[in-house]
Structure formats: structure tokens, C-alpha cells
C-alpha positions in Angstrom: 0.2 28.3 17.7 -3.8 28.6 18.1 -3.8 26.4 21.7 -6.7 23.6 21.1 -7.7 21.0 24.0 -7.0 18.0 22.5 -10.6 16.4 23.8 -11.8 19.3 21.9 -10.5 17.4 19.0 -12.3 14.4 19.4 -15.7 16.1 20.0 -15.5 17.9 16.9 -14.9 15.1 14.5 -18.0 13.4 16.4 -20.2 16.0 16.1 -19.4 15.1 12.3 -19.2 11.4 12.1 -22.4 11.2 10.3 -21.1 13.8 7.5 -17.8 12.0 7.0 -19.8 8.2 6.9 -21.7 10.1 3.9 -18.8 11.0 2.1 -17.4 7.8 2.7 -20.3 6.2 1.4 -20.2 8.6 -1.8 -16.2 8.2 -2.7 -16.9 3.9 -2.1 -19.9 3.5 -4.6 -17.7 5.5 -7.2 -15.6 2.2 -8.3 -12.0 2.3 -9.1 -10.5 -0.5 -10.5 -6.7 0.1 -10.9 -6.7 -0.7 -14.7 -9.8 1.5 -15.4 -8.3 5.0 -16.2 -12.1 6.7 -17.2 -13.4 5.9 -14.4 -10.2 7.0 -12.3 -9.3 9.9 -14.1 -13.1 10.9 -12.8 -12.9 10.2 -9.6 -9.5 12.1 -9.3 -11.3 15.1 -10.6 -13.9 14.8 -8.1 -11.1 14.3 -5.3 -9.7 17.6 -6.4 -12.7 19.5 -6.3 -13.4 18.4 -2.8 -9.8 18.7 -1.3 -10.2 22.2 -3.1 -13.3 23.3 -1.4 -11.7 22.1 1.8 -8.9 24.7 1.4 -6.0 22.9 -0.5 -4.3 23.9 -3.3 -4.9 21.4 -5.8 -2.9 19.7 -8.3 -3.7 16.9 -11.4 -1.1 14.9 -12.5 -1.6 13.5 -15.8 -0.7 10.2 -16.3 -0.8 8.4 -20.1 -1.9 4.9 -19.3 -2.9 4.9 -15.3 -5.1 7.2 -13.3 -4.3 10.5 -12.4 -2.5 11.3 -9.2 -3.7 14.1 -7.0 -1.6 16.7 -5.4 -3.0 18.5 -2.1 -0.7 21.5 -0.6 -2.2 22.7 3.0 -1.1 25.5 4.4 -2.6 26.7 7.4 0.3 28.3 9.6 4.1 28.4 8.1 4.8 28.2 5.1 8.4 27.9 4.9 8.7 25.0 6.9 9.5 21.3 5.5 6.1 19.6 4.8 4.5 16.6 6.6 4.0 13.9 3.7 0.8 12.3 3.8 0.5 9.7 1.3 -2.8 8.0 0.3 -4.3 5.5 -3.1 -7.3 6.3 -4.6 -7.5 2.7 -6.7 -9.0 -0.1 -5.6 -8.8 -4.1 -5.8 -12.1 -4.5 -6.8 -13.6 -5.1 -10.6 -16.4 -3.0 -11.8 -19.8 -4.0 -10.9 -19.1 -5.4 -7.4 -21.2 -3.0 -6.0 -23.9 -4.7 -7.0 -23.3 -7.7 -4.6 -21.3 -5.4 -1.8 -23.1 -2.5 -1.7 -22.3 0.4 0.7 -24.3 -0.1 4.1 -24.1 0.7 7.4 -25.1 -2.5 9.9 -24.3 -3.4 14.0 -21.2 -0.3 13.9 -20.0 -1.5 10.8 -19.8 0.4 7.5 -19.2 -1.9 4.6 -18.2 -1.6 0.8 -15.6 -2.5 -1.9 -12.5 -0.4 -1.0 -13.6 0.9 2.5 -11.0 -0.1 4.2 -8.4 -0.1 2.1 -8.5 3.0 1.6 -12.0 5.2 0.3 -12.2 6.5 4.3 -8.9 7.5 4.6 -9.8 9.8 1.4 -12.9 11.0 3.6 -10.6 11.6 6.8 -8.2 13.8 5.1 -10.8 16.2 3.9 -12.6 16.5 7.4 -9.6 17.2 9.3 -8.5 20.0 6.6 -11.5 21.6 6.8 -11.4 21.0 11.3 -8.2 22.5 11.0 -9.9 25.2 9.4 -13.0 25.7 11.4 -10.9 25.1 14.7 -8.3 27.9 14.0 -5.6 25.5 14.1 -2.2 26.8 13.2 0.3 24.3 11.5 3.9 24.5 12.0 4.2 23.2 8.5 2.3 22.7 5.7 0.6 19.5 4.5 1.1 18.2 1.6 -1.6 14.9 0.5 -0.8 12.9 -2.6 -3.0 10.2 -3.8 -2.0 8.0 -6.0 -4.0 5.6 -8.6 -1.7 2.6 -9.0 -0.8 1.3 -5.2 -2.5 -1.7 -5.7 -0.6 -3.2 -8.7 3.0 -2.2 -7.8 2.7 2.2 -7.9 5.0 2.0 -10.8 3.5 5.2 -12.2 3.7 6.8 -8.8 6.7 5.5 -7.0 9.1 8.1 -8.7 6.8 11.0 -8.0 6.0 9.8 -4.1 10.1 9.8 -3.1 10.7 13.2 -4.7 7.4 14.8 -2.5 9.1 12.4 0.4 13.0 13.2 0.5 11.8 16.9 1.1 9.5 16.4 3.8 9.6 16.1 7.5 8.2 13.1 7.8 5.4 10.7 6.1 2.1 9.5 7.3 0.8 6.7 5.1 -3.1 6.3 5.9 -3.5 2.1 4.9 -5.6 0.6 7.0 -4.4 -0.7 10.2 -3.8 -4.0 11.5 -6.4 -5.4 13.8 -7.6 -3.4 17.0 -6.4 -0.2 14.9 -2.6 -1.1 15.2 -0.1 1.0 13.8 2.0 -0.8 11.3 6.0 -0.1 12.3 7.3 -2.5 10.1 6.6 -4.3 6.9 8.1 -7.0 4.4 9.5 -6.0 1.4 7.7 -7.9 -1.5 9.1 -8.7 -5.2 8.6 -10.9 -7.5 10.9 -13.5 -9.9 10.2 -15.2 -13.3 12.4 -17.9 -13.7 12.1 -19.4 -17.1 13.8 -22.5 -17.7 14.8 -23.6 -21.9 15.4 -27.5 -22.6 15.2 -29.3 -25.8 11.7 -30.6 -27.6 11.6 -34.2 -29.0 9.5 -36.9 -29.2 8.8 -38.7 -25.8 8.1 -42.3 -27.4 10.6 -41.8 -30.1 12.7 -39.3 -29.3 13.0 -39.1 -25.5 16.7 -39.1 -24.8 17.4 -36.0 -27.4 15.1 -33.8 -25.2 16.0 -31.9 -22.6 12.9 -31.4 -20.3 12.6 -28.3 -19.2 9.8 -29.4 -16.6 12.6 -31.3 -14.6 14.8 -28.6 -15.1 12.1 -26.2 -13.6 11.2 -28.8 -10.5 15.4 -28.8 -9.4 14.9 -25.2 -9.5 11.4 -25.0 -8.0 13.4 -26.8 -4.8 16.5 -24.6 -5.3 14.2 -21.7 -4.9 12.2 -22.8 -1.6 15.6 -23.6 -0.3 16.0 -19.8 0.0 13.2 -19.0 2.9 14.5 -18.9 6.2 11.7 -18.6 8.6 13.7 -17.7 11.6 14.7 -14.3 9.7 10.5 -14.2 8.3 11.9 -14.2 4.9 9.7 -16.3 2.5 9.9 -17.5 -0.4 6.5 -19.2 -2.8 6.6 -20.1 -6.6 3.1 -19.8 -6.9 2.5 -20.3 -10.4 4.2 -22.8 -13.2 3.6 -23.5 -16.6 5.0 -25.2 -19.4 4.9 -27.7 -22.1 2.8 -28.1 -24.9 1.5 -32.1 -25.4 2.3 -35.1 -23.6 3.9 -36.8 -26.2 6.4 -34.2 -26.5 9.3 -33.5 -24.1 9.2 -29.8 -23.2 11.2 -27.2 -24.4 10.0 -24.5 -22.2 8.5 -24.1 -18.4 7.7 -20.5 -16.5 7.5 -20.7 -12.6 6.4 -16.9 -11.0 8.0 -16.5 -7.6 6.9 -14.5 -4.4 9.4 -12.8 -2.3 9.2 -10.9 0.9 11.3 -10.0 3.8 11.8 -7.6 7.0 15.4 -6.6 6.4 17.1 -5.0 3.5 19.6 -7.6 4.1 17.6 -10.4 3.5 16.2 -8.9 0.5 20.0 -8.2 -1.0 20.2 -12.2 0.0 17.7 -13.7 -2.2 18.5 -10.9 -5.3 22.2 -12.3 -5.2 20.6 -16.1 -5.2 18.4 -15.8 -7.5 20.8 -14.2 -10.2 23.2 -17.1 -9.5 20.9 -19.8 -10.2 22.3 -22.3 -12.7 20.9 -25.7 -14.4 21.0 -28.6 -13.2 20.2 -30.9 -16.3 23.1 -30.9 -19.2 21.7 -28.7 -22.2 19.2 -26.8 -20.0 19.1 -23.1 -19.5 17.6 -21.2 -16.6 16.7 -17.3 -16.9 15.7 -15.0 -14.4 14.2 -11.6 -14.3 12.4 -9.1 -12.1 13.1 -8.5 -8.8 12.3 -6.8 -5.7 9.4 -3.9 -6.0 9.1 -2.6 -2.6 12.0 -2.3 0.2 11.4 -3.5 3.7 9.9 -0.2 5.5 12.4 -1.7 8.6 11.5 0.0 12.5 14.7 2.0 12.3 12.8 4.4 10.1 9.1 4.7 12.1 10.4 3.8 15.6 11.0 7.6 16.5 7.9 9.2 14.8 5.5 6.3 16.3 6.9 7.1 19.9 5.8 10.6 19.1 2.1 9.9 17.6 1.9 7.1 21.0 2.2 10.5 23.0 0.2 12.1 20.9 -2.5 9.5 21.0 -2.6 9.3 24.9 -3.7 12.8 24.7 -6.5 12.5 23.1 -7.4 9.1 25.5 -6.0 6.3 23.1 -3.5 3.9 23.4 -1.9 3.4 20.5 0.0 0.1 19.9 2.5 -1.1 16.8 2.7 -4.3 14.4 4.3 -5.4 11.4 2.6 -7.4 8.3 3.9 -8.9 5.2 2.2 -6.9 3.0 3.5 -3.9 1.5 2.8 -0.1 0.8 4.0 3.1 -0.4 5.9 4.0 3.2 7.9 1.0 1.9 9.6 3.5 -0.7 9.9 6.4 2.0 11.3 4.8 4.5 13.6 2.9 2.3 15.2 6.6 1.7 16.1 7.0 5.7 12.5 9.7 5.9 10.5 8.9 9.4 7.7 7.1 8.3 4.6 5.9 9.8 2.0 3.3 8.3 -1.5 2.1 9.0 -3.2 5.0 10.1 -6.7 4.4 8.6 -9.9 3.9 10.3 -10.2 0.1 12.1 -12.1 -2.2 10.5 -10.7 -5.4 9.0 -11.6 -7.7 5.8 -9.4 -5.6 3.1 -9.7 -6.8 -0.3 -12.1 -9.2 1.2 -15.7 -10.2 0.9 -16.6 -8.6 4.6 -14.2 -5.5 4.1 -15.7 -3.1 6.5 -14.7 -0.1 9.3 -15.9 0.4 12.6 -18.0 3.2 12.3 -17.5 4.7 16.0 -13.6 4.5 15.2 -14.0 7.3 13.1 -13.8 10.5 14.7 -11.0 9.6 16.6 -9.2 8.7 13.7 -9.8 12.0 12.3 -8.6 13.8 15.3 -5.3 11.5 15.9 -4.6 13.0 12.2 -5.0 16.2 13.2 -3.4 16.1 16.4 -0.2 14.6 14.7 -0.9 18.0 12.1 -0.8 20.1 14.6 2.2 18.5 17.0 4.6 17.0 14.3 
């Protein structure tokens, strides 16, 4: 393997930081709503074209009613070897037209937009450190291969099937979400689901009628406790029905109410917990019904899966004169689904910033070249 001082790394991707800010700058004011499939289908094929021109072998995949995904294969040293997985989302959270109040701009180190941080510069940082690899004469002891999906934001339920075939035959998987504050590396995060509980009474009239009702509003607020009852914030397992509605007129007792639920936890455990509690809810009112569906979308992505690979890219990191540190959040991500299937995972290994989906979403401008080179450091070492 090509031997390349690992400061050497560092100055490259600086010597560049202005390049990759304007290629940031280009993929953020192309807007990508996840439900818009024009506009993503467009800015897939633009993806391509670049990841192509930076030496991949580039793939489409059609999808019917969501943006394409994009398939990258790098190979830049052995060929034969299991890939390194490095999984990215082209989609964004942010309606069409927001540009016009958030436009892309560059003030005080900071670089802001809609989608910056979560994730248009990680799109940036992959290209850069193919074509480094290139320029530098790095040889890889496997290839690389970079899918980006359109559908992360609402659930990846177009993508989730195609991102655990690519992961159970690779090495390993870098997912490159933006990190937690101070550009922490994310070792752990909840697994998230959500529950519709629908609970079926009987209508009458309330004046006349009252007593032949069954009010399904009542029966929903015995549940709506049932339900809380669940959390246990010891174990960070919490439980929210954020939304409710039923009913249909005052004067009538209701027949119907709806409650949406919010469900995450760390463990798998904890997650098998609340599936098995929420299936055995039963009414509480005589007459009354109570139906559940959904369930959990995203496993916990637990430490025992990223512990052993972040100890690695920590080494990895001190070389190149960082100290890298780990966290956990509630929210979740597509390295929930690989490491879910036992395949080292690591998470959060965007460029810092902070404000995701949020009105002062921004990344640290001076963060970026080292970002680029921790990636392909971990290329060339993993």
C-alpha cells in the first residue's frame, strides 16, 4: 500500500476547502424535498455524473414513487476484498422554496443552507476524498462502495431493503449523518417506531341518548395512560402519543378516536418490550374496542455493533491530530438497519456544525478538510 503521511492528508483537503465549500454550496441550493421525485430524480443524475467524473463506477436505481438511489463502486487497490459500506441520503427535510428565506452563505466560519448539515456536505466530502485518493496515489485494501439514498428522512422504506443487502456483504459501514455537537461520533442510537391505536365505541345522542354510547374518547384517554405507563426513563425508553383525534359534534358521543404514538429505545430489548405491550392492549370501557398497528421502523444501532470500529477510527483520528470522542442520540438513521444485522457500524461522521432540520442549520467551515481526510484515512486503514 502507497505509504501517505497522514498530515499530508490534512494539507491536501485544505489546500481544497474552498473547492469542496463550492460544491457544497451547489448540491444545497438544488432542493430536495423527500416527496418531490422530479426534482430528486435530477439531482441523483447530477450526483452520478459527479461521483463518475471522480472515478466511481456509477449506478441509478430506479425507483417508482421515490427518488432514485445512487450506487458508487470505488476501486482503487483490491478488488476482491469485502467492501467498506458507506452509506449517505440525498433528501432533505425542507419544502421547496425555502431557499428563498435560507439561502446558501458563508458568515463568521459558518456555512449555512437547508440540508447542509444533514447531509448536502457529506455528499461534497465523499467526492473530494475519491478524487484525493486518486491524486494522492492512495491504494485501498478494499473497494468502496457509496450508496445514497432519497428516502432517509421519512422512514427509508424504499431503501432499507436495498441498504442491508450492500451491508451484510461488507466489512464494515460508515454512515456520514451529521455529528453530535463538538463533531462527536454517534456509537449509539434509539430505535424509533411508531403506533396507531384506534379505539371503536358506540355513537348516540349525548342529551338523549347518552347511556347507549360507548365513548370512544374515554376509551382512548384509559389507553392514552396505559400507553405513558410503558416509558421507563431509567432504561431511556420513551414513550409520547403525540397526536389524537376523534369525534365528530358535541352533541354526539363518539364512536371513533385515533391517538399516533412515538417510540424509541437504546436496546433491542426494550424495543421487543413495548411491541409485546402494545399488541396486548385491551379496553377498558364494556362495548369498546381498541386496535393497534404499526410498529417499530428502526432497531436500536446498540454499542456492541460500533464499539470495535470506533476504537479503530479514535486511532486513526489521533493520527491525523484529532481527538475523536463518542455519544448517543435518540434519533435515528440508516446504521440503525446495519448494525441491527451484527455489521460494525459507525455513525455521525459528517462535517460539525449543528441546527439540523433547523432554522440556523449550518457547518463549521474550517472543520472541513479534516473531515475529508478522517474519511480517507479510515479508506485507507479499515
Amino acid at each position: 500500500m502507497t505509504t501517505t503521511p497522514e498530515n499530508s492528508l490534512v494539507s491536501y483537503f485544505r489546500q481544497r476547502q474552498a473547492d469542496i465549500l463550492a460544491t457544497i454550496g451547489e448540491l444545497v441550493t438544488h432542493e430536495t424535498p423527500s416527496q418531490d421525485k422530479p426534482r430528486l430524480d435530477t439531482f441523483a443524475a447530477q450526483l452520478a455524473a459527479r461521483l463518475t467524473a471522480a472515478g466511481a463506477a456509477v449506478e441509478l436505481i430506479e425507483q417508482p414513487a421515490r427518488g432514485n438511489h445512487v450506487r458508487a463502486r470505488f476501486v482503487h487497490g483490491d478488488d476482491a476484498a469485502p467492501p467498506a459500506l458507506v452509506l449517505c441520503h440525498y433528501d432533505t427535510v425542507w419544502p421547496v422554496g425555502a431557499l428563498a428565506t435560507h439561502p446558501f452563505r458563508v458568515e463568521g466560519g459558518k456555512a449555512y443552507g437547508p440540508g447542509i448539515f444533514d447531509m448536502q456536505s457529506s455528499l461534497a466530502l465523499v467526492e473530494y476524498v475519491m478524487r484525493g485518493v486518486h491524486d494522492l496515489e492512495i491504494t485501498l485494501p478494499r473497494p468502496v462502495i457509496v450508496l445514497i439514498t432519497s428516502d432517509e428522512e421519512i422512514g427509508s422504506g424504499s431503501s432499507r431493503a436495498l441498504i442491508e443487502a450492500e451491508a451484510r456483504r461488507a466489512a464494515y459501514v460508515l454512515v456520514m449523518e451529521s455529528p453530535l455537537p463538538g463533531g462527536v461520533l454517534k456509537t449509539a442510537r434509539k430505535g424509533t417506531g411508531t403506533f396507531t391505536v384506534e379505539t371503536i365505541g358506540r355513537a348516540a345522542h349525548a342529551g338523549v341518548d347518552p347511556y347507549k354510547g360507548v365513548n370512544a374518547i374515554a376509551e382512548m384517554a384509559h389507553q392514552v395512560l396505559a400507553i405513558h405507563a410503558l416509558a421507563d426513563r431509567d432504561a431511556g425508553t420513551t414513550v409520547s402519543v403525540g397526536v389524537i383525534e376523534g369525534g365528530t359534534a358535541t352533541n354526539v358521543v363518539p364512536a371513533r378516536a385515533v391517538a399516533q404514538v412515538d417510540v424509541r429505545s437504546w436496546t433491542q430489548a426494550e424495543a421487543d418490550r413495548i411491541a409485546q405491550a402494545m399488541a396486548a392492549l385491551t379496553p377498558v370501557l364494556p362495548g369498546a374496542q381498541v386496535i393497534v398497528r404499526g410498529g417499530w421502523n428502526r432497531p436500536p444501532l446498540e454499542r456492541s455493533a460500533t464499539a470495535a470500529l470506533f476504537e479503530r477510527v479514535r486511532a486513526i483520528g489521533r493520527g491525523l491530530g484529532m481527538e475523536l470522542a463518542e455519544g448517543g442520540t435518540g434519533g435515528g438513521s440508516d446504521g440503525n438497519f446495519t448494525g441491527a444485522l451484527g455489521v460494525p457500524t459507525l455513525d455521525g461522521l459528517g462535517v460539525p456544525g449543528d441546527g439540523a432540520h433547523a432554522d440556523h442549520e449550518h457547518i463549521l467551515v474550517d472543520e472541513i478538510p479534516g473531515r475529508a481526510a478522517l474519511l480517507a484515512a479510515m479508506w485507507k486503514e479499515l
